[in-house]
C-alpha positions in Angstrom: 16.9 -76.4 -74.9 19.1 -78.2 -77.5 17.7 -81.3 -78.9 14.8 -81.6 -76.7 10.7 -81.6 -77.9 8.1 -81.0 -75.5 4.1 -81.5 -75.7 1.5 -81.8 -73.0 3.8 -82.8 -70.4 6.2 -85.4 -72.6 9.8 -84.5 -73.7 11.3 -86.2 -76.1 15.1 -86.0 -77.4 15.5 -85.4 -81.3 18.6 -86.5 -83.8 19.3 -86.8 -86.7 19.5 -89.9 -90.0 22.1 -88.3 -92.3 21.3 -92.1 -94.3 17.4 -91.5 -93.9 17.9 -87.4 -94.8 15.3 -87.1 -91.6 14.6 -86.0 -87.8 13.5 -88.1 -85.7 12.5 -88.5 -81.5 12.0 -90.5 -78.7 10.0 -90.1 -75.6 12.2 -91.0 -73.3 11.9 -93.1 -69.9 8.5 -94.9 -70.6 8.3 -98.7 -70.7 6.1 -98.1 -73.8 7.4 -97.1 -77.0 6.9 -93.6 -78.8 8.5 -92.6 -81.5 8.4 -90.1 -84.4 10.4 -88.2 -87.6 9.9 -85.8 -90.3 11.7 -84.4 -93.2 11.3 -81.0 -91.8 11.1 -79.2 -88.3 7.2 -78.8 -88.8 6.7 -82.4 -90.2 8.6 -83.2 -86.9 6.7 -81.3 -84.8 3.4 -82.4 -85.7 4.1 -86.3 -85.6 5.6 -85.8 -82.6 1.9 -84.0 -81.2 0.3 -87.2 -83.3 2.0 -89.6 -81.6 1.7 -88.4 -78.0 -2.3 -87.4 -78.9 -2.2 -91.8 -80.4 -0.7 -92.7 -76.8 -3.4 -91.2 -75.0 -6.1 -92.3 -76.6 -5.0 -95.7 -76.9 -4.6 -95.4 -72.6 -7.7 -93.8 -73.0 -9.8 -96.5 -75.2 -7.9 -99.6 -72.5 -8.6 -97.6 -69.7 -4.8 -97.4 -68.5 -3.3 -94.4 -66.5 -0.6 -92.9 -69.3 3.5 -93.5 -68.0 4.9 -90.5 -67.1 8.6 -89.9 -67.9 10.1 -89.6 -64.6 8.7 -90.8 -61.2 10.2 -88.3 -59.0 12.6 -90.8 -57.4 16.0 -92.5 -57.9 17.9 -93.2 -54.6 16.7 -89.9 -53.7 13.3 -88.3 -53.8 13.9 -85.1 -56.2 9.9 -84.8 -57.4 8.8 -85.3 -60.5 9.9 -81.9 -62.1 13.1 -81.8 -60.2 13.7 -85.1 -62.1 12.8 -83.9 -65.3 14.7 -81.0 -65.4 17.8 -83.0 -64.4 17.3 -85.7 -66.8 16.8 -83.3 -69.4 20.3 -81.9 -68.5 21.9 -84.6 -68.6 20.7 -85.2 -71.8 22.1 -82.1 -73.1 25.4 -82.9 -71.5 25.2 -86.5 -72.6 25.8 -87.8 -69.4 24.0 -90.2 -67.2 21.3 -88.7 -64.2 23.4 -90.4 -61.6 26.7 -88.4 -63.2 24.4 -85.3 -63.2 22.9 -85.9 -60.0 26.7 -86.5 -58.4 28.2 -83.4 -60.0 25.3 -81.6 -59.1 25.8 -82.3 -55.5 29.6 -82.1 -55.5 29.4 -78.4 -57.3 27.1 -77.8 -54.1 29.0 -79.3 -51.2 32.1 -77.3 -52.7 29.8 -73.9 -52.1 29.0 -74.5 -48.7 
């Protein structure tokens, strides 16, 4: 999928610092803050394992239940894969969920 890291359950979206001449990610949709880069695809990579790995062993050592990404719900129960795939797609399409999640629904009220 274009732009988009995954590891043990965690996506994350990459880009790219022309200035900084470096990749760089995001885990996306969790109050706490994860982030990673590298010079190269495999530098990438492996910080991105590093830092997920830090985050739960730091839940770990407090004794705190890790975030996950996406709850499962919005206005509308979906489940939690449902809603990852979708936000993941509307990543991709750089558009919101709720613009996914309407077009989405249009495309299938116009097929029925």
């Amino acid at each position: 999928m274009k732009n988009i890291m995954r590891y043990k359950g965690y996506w994350a979206k990459i880009e790219y610092s022309d200035e900084d001449e470096c990749f760089f990610g995001k885990v996306e949709g969790l109050k706490d803050l994860i982030l990673f880069e590298g010079k190269s695809v495999e530098e990438l990579k492996k910080d991105f394992k590093n830092a997920i790995e830090h985050y739960l062993e730091i839940c770990k050592e407090l004794n705190e239940k890790p975030q996950v990404q996406c709850k499962g719900s919005l206005n509308i129960r979906l489940g939690t894969q449902l809603h990852s795939k979708a936000k993941i797609k509307s990543e991709e399409k750089d558009i919101s969920i709720n613009e996914f999640i309407k077009q989405a629904v249009d495309n299938y009220v116009k097929m029925c």
